[in-house]
N, CA, C, O and CB atoms as a CASP TS submission, in Angstrom:
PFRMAT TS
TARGET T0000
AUTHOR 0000-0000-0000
METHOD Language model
MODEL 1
PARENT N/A
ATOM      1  N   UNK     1     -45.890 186.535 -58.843  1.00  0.00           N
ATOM      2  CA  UNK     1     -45.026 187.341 -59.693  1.00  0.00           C
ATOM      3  C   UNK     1     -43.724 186.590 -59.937  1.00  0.00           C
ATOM      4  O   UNK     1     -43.123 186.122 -58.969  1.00  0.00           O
ATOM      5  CB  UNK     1     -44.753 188.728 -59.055  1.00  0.00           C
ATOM      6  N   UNK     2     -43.195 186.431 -61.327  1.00  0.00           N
ATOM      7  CA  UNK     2     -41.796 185.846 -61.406  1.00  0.00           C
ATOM      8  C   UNK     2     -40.569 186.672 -60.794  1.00  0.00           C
ATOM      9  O   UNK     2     -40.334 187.873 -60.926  1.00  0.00           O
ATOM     10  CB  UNK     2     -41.495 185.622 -62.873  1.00  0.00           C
ATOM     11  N   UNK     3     -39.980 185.874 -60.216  1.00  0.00           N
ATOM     12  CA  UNK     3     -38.460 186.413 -60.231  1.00  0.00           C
ATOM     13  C   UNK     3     -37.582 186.848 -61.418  1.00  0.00           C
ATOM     14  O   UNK     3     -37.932 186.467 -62.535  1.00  0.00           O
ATOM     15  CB  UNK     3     -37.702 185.442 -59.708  1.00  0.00           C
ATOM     16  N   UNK     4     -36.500 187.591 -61.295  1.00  0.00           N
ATOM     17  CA  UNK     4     -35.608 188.224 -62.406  1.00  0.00           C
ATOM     18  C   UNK     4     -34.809 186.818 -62.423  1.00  0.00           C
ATOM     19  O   UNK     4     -34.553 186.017 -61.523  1.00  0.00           O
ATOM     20  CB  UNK     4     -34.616 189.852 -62.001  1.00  0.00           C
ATOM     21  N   UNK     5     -34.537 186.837 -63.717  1.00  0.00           N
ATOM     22  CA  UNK     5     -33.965 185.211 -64.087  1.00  0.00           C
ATOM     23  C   UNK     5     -34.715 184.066 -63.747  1.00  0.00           C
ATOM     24  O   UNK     5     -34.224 182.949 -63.909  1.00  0.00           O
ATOM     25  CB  UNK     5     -32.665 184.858 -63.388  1.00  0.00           C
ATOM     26  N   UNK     6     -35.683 184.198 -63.360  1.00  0.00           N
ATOM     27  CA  UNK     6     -36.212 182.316 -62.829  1.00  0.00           C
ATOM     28  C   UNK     6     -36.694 182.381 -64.587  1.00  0.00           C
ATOM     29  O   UNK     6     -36.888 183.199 -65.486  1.00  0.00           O
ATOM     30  CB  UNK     6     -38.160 181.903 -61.028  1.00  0.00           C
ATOM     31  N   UNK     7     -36.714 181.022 -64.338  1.00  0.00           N
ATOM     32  CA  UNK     7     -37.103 180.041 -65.634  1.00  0.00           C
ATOM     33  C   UNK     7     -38.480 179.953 -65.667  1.00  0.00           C
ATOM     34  O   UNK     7     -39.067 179.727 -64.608  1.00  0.00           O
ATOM     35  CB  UNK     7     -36.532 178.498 -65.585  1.00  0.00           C
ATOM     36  N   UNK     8     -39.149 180.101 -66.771  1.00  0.00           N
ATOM     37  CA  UNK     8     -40.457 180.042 -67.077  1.00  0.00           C
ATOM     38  C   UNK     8     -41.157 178.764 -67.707  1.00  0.00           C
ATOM     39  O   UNK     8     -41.336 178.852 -68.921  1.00  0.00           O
ATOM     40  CB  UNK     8     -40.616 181.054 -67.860  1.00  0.00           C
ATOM     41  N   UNK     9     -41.457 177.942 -67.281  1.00  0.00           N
ATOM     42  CA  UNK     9     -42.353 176.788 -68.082  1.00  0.00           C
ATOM     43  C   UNK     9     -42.964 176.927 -69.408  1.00  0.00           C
ATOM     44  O   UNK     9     -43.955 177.573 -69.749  1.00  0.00           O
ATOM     45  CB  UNK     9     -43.487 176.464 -67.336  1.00  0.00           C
ATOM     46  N   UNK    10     -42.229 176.243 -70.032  1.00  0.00           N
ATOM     47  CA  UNK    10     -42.929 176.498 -71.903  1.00  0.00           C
ATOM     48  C   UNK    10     -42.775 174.766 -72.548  1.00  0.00           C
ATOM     49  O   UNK    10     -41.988 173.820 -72.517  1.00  0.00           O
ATOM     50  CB  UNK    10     -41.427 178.011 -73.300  1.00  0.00           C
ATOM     51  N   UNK    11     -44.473 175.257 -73.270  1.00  0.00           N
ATOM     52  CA  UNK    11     -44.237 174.258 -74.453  1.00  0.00           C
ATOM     53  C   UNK    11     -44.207 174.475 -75.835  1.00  0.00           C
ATOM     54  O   UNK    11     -44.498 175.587 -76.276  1.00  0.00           O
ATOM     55  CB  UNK    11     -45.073 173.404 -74.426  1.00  0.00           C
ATOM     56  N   UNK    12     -43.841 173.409 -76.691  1.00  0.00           N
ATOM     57  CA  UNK    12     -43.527 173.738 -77.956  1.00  0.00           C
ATOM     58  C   UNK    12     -45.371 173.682 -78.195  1.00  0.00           C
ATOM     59  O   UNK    12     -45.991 173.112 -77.297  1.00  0.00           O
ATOM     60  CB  UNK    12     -42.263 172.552 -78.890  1.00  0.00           C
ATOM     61  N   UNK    13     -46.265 174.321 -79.493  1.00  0.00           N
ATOM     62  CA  UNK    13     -47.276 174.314 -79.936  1.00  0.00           C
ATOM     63  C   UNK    13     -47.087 174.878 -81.663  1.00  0.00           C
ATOM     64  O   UNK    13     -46.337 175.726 -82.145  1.00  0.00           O
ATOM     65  CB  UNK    13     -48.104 175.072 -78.923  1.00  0.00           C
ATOM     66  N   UNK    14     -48.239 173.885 -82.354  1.00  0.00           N
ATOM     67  CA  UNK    14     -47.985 174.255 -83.780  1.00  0.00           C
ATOM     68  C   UNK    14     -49.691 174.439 -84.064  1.00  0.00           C
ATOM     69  O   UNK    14     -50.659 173.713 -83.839  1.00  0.00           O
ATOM     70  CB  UNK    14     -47.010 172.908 -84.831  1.00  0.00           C
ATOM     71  N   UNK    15     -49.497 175.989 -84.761  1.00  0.00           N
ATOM     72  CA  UNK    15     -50.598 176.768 -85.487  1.00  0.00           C
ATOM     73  C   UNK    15     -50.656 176.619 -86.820  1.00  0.00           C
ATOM     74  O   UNK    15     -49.645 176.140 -87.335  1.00  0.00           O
ATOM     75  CB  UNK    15     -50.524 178.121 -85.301  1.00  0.00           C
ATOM     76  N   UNK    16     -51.608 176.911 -87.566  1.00  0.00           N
ATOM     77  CA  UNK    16     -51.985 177.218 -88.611  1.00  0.00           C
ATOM     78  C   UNK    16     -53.069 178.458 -88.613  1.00  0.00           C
ATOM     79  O   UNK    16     -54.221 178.619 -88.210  1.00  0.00           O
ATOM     80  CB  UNK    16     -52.369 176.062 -89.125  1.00  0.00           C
ATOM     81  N   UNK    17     -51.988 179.312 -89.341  1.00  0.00           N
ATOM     82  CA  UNK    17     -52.843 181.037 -89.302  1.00  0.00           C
ATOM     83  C   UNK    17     -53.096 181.702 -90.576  1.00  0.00           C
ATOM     84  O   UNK    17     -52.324 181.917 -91.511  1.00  0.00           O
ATOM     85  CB  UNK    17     -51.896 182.298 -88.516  1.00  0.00           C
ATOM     86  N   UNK    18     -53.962 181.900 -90.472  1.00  0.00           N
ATOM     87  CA  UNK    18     -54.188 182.506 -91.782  1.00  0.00           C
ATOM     88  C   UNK    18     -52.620 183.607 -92.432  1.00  0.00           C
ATOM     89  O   UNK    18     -51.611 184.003 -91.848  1.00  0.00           O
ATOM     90  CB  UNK    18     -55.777 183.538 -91.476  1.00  0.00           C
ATOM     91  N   UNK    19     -52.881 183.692 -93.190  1.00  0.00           N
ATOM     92  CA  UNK    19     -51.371 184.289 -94.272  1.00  0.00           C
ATOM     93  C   UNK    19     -51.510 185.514 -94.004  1.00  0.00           C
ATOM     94  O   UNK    19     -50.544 186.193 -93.657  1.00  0.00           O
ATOM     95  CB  UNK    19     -51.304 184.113 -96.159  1.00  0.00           C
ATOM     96  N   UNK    20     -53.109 186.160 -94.153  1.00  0.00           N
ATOM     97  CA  UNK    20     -52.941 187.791 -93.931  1.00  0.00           C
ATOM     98  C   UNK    20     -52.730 187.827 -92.472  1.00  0.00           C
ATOM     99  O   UNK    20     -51.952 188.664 -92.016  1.00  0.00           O
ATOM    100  CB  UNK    20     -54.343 188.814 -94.397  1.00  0.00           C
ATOM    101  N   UNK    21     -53.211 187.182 -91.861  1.00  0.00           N
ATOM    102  CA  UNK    21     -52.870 187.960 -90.108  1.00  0.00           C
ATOM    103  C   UNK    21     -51.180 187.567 -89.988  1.00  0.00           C
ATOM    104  O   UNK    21     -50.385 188.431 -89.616  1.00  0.00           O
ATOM    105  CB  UNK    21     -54.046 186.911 -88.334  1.00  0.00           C
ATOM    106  N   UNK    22     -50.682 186.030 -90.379  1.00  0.00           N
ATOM    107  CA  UNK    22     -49.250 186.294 -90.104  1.00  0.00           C
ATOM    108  C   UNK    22     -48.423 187.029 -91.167  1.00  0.00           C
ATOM    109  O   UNK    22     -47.242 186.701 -91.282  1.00  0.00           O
ATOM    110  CB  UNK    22     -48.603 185.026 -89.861  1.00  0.00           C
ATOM    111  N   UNK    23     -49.013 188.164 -92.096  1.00  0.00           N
ATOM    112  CA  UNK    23     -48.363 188.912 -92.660  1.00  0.00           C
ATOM    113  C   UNK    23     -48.430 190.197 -91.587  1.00  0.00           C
ATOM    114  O   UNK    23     -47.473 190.728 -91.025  1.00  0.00           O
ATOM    115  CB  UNK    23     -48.847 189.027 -94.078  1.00  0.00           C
ATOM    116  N   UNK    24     -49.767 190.517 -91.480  1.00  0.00           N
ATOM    117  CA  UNK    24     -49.403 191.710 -89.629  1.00  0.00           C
ATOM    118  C   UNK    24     -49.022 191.317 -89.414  1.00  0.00           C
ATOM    119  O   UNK    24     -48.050 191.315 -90.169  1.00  0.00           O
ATOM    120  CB  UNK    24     -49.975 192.234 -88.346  1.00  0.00           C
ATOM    121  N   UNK    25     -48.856 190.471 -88.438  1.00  0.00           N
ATOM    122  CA  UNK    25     -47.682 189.783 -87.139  1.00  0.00           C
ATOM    123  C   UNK    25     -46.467 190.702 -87.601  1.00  0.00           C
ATOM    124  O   UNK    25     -46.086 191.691 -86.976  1.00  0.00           O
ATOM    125  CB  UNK    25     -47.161 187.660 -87.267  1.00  0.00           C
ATOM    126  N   UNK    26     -45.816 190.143 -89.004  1.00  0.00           N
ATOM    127  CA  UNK    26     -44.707 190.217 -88.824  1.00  0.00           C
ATOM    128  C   UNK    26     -44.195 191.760 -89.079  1.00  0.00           C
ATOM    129  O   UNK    26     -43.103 192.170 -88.683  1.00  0.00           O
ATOM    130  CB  UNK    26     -44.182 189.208 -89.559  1.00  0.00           C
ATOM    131  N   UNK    27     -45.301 192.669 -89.911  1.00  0.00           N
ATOM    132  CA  UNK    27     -45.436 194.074 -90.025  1.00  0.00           C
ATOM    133  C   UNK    27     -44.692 194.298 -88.644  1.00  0.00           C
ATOM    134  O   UNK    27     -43.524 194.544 -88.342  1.00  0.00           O
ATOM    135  CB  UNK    27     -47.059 194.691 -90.210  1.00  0.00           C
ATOM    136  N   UNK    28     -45.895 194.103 -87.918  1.00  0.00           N
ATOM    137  CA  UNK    28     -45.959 194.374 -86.433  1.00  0.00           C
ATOM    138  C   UNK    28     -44.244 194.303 -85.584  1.00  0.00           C
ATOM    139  O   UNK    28     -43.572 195.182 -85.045  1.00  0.00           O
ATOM    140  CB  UNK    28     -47.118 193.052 -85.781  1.00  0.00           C
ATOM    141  N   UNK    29     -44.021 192.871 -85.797  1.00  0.00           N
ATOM    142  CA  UNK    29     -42.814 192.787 -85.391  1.00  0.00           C
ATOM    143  C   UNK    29     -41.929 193.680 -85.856  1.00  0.00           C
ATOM    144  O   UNK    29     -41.316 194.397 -85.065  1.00  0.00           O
ATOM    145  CB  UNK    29     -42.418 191.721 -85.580  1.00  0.00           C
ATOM    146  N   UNK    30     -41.780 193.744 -86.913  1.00  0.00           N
ATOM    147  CA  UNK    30     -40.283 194.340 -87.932  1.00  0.00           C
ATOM    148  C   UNK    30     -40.150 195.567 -87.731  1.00  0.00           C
ATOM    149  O   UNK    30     -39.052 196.102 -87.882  1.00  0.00           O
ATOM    150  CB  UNK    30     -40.301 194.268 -89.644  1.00  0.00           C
ATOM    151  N   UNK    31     -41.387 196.343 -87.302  1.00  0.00           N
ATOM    152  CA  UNK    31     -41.494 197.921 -86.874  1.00  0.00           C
ATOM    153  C   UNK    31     -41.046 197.845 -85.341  1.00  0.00           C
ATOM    154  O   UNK    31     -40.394 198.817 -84.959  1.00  0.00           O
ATOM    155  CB  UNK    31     -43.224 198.651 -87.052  1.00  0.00           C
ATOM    156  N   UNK    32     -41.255 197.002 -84.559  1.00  0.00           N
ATOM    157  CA  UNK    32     -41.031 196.904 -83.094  1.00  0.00           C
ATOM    158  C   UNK    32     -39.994 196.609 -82.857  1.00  0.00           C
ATOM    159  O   UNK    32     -39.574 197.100 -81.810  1.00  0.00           O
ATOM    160  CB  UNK    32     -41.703 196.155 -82.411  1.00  0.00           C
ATOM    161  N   UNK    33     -39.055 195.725 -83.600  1.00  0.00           N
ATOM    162  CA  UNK    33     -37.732 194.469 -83.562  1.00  0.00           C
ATOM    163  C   UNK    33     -38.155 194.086 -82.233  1.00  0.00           C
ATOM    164  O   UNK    33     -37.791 194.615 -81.183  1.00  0.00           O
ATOM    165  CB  UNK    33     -35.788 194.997 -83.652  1.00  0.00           C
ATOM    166  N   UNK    34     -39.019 193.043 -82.383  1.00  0.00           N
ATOM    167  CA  UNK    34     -39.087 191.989 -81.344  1.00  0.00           C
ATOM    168  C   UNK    34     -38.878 190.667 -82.000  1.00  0.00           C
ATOM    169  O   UNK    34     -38.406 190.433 -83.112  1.00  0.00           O
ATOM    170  CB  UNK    34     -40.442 192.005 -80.582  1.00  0.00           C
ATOM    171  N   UNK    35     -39.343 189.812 -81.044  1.00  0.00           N
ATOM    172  CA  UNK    35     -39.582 188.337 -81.688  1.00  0.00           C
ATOM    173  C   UNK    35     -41.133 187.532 -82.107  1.00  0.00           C
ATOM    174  O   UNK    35     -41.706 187.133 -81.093  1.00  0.00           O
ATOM    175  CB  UNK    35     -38.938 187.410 -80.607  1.00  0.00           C
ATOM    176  N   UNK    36     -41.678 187.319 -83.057  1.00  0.00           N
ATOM    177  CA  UNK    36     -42.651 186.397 -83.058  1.00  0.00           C
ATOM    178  C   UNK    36     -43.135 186.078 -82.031  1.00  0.00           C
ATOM    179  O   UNK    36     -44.214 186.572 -81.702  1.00  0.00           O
ATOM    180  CB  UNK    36     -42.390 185.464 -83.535  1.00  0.00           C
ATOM    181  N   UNK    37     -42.426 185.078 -81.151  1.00  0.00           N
ATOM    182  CA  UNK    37     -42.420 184.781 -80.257  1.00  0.00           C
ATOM    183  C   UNK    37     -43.434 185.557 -78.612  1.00  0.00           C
ATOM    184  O   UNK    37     -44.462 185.448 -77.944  1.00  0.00           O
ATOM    185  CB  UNK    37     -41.180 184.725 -80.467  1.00  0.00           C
ATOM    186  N   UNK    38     -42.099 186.340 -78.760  1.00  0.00           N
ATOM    187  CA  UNK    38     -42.668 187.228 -77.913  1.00  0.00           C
ATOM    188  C   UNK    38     -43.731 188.464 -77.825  1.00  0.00           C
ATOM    189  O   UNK    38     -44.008 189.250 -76.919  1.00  0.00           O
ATOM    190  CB  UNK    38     -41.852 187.559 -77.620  1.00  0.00           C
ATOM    191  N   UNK    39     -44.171 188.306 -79.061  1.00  0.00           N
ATOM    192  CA  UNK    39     -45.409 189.264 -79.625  1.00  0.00           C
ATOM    193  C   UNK    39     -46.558 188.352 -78.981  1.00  0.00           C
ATOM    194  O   UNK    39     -47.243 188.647 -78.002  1.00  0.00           O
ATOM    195  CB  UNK    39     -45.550 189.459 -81.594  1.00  0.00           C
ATOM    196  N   UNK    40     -46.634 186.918 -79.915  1.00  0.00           N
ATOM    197  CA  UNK    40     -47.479 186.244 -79.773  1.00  0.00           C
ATOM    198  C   UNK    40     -48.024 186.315 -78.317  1.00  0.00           C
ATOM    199  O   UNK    40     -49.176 186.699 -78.117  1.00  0.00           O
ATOM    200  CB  UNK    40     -47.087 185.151 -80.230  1.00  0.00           C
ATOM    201  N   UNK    41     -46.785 185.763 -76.790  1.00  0.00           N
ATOM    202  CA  UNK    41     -46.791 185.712 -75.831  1.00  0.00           C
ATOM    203  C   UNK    41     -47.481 186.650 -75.285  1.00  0.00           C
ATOM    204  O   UNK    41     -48.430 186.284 -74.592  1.00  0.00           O
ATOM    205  CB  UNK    41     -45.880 185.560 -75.558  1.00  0.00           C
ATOM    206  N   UNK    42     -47.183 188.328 -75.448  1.00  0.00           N
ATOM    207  CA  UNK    42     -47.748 189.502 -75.132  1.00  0.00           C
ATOM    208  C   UNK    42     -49.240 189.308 -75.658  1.00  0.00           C
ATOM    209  O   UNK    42     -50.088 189.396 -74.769  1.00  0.00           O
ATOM    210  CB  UNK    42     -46.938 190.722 -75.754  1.00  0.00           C
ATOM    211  N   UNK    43     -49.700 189.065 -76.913  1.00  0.00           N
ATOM    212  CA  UNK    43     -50.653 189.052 -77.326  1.00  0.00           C
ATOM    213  C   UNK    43     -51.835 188.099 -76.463  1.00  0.00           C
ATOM    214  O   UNK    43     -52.965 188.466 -76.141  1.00  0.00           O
ATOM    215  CB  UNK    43     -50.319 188.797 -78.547  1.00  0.00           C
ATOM    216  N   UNK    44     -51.147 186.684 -76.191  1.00  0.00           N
ATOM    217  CA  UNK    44     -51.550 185.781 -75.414  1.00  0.00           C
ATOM    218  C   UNK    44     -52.215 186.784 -73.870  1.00  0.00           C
ATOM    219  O   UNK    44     -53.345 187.180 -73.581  1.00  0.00           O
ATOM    220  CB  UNK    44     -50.152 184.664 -75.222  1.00  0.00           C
ATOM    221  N   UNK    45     -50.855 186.896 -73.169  1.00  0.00           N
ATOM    222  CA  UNK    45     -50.564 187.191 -71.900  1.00  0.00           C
ATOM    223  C   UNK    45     -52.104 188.699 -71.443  1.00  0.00           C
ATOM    224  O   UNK    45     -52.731 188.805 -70.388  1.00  0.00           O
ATOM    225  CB  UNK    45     -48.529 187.759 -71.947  1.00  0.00           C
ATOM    226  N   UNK    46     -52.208 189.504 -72.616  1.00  0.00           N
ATOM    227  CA  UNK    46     -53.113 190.683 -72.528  1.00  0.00           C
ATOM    228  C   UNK    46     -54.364 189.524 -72.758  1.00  0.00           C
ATOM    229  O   UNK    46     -55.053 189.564 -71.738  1.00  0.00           O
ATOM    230  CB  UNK    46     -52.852 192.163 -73.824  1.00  0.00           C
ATOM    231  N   UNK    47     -54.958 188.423 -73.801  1.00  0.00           N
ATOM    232  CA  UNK    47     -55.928 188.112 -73.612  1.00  0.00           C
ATOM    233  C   UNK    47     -56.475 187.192 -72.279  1.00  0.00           C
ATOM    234  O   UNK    47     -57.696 187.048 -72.205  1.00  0.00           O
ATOM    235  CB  UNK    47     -56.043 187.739 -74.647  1.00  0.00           C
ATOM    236  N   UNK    48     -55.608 186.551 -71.200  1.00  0.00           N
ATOM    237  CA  UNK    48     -55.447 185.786 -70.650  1.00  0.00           C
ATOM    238  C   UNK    48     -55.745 187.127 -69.126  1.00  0.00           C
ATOM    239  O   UNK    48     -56.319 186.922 -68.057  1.00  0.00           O
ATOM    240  CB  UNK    48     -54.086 184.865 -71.155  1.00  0.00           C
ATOM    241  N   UNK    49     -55.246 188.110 -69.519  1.00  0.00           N
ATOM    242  CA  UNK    49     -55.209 188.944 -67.808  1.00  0.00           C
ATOM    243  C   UNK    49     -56.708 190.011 -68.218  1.00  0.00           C
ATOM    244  O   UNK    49     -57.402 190.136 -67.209  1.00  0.00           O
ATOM    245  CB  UNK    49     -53.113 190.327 -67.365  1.00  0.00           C
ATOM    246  N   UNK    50     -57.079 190.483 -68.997  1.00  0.00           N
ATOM    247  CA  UNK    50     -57.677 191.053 -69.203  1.00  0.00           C
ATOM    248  C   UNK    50     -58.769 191.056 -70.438  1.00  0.00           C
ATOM    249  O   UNK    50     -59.897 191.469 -70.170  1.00  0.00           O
ATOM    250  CB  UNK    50     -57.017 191.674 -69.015  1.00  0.00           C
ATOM    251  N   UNK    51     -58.476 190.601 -71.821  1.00  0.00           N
ATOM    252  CA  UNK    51     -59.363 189.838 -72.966  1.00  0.00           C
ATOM    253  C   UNK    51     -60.764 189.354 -72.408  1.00  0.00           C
ATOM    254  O   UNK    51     -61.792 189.990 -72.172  1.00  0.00           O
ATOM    255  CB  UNK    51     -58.539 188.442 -73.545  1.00  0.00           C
ATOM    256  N   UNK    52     -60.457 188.023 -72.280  1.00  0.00           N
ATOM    257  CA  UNK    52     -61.607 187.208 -71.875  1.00  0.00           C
ATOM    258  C   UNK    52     -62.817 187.768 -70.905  1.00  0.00           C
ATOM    259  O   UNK    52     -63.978 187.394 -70.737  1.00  0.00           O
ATOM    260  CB  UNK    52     -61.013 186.078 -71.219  1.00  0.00           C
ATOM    261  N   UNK    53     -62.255 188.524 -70.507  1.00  0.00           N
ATOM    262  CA  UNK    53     -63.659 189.282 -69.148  1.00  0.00           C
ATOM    263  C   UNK    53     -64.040 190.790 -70.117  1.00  0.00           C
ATOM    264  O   UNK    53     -64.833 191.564 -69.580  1.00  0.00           O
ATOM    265  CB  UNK    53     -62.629 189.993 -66.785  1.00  0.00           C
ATOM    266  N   UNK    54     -63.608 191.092 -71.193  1.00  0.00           N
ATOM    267  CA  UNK    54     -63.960 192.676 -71.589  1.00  0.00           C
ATOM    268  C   UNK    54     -65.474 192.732 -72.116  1.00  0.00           C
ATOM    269  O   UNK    54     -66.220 193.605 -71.673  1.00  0.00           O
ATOM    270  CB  UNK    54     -62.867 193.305 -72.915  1.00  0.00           C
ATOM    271  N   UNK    55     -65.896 191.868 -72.994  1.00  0.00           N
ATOM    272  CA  UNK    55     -67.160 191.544 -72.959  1.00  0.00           C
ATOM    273  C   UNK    55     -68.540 191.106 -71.995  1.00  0.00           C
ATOM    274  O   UNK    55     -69.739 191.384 -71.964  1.00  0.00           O
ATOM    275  CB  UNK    55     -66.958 190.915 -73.522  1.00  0.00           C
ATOM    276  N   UNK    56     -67.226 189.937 -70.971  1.00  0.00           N
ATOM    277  CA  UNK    56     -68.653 189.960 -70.021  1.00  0.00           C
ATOM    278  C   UNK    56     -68.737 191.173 -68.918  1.00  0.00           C
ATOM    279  O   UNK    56     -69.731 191.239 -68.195  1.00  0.00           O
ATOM    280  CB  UNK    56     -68.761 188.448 -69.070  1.00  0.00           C
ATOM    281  N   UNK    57     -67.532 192.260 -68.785  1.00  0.00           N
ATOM    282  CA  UNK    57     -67.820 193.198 -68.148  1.00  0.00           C
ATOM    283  C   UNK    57     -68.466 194.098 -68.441  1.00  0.00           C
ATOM    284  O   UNK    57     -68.688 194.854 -67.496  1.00  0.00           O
ATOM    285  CB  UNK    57     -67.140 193.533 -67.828  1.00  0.00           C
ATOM    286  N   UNK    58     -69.058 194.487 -69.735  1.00  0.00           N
ATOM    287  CA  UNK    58     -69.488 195.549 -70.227  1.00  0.00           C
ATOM    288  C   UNK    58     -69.101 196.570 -70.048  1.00  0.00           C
ATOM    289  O   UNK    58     -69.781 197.493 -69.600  1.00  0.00           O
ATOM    290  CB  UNK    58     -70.345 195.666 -70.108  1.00  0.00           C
ATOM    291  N   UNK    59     -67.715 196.644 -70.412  1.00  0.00           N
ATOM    292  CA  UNK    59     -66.929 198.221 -69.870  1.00  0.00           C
ATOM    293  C   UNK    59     -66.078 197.908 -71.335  1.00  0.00           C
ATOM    294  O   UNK    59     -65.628 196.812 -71.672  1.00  0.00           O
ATOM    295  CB  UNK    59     -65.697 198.347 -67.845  1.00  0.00           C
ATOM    296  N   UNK    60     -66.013 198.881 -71.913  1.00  0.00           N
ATOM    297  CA  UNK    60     -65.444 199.552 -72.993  1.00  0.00           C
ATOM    298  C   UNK    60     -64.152 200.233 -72.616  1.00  0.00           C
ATOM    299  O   UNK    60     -64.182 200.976 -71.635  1.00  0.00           O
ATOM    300  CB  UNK    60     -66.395 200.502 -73.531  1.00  0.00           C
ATOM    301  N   UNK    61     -62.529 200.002 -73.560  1.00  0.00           N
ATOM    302  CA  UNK    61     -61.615 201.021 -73.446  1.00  0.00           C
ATOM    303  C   UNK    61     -61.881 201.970 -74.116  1.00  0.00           C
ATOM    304  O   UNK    61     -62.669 201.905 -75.059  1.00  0.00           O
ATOM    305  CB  UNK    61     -60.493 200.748 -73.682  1.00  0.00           C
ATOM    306  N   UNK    62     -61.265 203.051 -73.752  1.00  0.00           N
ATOM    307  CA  UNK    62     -61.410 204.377 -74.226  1.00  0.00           C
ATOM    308  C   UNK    62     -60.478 204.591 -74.190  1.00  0.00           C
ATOM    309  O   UNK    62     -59.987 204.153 -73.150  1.00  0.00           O
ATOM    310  CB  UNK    62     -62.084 205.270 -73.775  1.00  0.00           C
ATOM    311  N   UNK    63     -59.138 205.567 -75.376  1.00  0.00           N
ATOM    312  CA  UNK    63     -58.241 206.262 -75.258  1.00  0.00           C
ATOM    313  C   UNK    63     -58.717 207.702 -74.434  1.00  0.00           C
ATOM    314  O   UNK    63     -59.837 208.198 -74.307  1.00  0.00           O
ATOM    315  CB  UNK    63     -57.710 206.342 -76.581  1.00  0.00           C
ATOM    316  N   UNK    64     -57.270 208.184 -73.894  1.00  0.00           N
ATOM    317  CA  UNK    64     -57.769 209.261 -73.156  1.00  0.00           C
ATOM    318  C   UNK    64     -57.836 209.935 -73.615  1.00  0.00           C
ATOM    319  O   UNK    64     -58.328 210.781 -72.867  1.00  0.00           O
ATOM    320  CB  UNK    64     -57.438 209.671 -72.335  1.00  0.00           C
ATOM    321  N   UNK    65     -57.596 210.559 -75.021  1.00  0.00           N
ATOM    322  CA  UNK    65     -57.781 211.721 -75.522  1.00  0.00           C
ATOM    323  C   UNK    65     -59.447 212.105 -75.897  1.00  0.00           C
ATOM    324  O   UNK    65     -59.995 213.191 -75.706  1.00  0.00           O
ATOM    325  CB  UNK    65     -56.843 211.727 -76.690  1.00  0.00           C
ATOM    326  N   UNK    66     -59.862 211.250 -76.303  1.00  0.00           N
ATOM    327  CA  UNK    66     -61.495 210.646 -76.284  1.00  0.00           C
ATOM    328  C   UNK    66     -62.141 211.737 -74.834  1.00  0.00           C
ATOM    329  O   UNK    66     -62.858 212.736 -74.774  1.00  0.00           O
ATOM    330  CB  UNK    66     -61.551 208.339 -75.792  1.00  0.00           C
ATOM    331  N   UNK    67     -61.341 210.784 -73.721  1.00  0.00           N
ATOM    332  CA  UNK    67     -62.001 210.640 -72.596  1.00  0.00           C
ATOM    333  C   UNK    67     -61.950 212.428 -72.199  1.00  0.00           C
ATOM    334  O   UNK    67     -62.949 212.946 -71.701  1.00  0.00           O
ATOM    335  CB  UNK    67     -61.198 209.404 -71.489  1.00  0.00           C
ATOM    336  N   UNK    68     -60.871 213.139 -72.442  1.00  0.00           N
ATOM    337  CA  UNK    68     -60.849 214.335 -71.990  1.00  0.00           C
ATOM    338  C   UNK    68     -61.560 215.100 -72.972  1.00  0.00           C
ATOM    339  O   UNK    68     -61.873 216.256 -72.689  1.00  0.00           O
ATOM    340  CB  UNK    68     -59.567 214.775 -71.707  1.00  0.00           C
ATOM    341  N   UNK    69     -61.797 214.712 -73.861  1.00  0.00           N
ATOM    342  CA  UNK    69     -62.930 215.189 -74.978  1.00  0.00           C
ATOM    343  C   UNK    69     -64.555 215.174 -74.188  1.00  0.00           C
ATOM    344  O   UNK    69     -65.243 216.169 -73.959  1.00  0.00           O
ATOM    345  CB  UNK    69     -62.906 213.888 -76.501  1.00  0.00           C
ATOM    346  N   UNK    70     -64.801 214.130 -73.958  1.00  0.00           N
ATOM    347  CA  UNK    70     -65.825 214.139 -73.645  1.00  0.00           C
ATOM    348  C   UNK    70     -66.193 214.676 -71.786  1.00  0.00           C
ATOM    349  O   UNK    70     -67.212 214.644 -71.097  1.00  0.00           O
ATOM    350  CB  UNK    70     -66.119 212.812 -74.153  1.00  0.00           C
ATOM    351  N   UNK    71     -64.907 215.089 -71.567  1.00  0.00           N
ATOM    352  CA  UNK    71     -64.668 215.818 -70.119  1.00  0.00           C
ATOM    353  C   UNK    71     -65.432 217.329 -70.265  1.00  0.00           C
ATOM    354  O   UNK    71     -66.307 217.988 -69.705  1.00  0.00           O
ATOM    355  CB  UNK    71     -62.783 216.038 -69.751  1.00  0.00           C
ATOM    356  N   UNK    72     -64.330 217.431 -71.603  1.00  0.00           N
ATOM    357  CA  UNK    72     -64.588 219.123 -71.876  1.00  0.00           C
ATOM    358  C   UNK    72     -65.875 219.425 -72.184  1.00  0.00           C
ATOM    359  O   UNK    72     -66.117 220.544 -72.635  1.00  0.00           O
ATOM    360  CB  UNK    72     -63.783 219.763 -73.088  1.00  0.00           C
ATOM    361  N   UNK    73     -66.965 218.434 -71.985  1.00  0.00           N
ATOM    362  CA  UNK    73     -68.428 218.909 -72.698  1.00  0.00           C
ATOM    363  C   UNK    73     -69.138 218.931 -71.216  1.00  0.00           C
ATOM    364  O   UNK    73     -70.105 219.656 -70.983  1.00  0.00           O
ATOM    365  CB  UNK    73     -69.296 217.610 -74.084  1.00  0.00           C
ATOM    366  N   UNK    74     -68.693 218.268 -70.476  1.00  0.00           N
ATOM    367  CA  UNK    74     -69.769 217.951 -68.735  1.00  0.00           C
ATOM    368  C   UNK    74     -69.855 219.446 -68.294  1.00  0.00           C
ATOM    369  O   UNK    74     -70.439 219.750 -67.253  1.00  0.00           O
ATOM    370  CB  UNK    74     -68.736 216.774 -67.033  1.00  0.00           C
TER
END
């Protein structure tokens, strides 16, 4: 786990993205006021802790409103 204030290791990296997805992005951002940056990172950071295994786990998210939906029928 990082410390509050420690310094984080970064490198510079250059993309080429399609126009419509970095037109979301920035939707995305401008409704949030974040940074590019730090969207991307979040975006990264969720596929990196959890992404990559959702398929080979065969477990599906579910919002909970769903989930208590399908409570109320058992």
């Amino acid at each position: 786990m990082e410390n509050i204030g420690e310094k984080k290791k970064q490198k510079n990296i250059t993309f080429r993205i399609d126009e419509y997805i970095l037109d979301e992005l920035y939707n995305e951002i401008n409704t949030n006021s974040i940074s590019l940056n730090s969207f991307i990172n979040s975006i990264l950071i969720r596929y990196v802790k959890w992404g990559r295994y959702e398929k080979k786990s065969n477990i599906m998210p579910i919002v909970s409103p769903v989930v208590k939906e399908l409570y109320y029928y058992l």
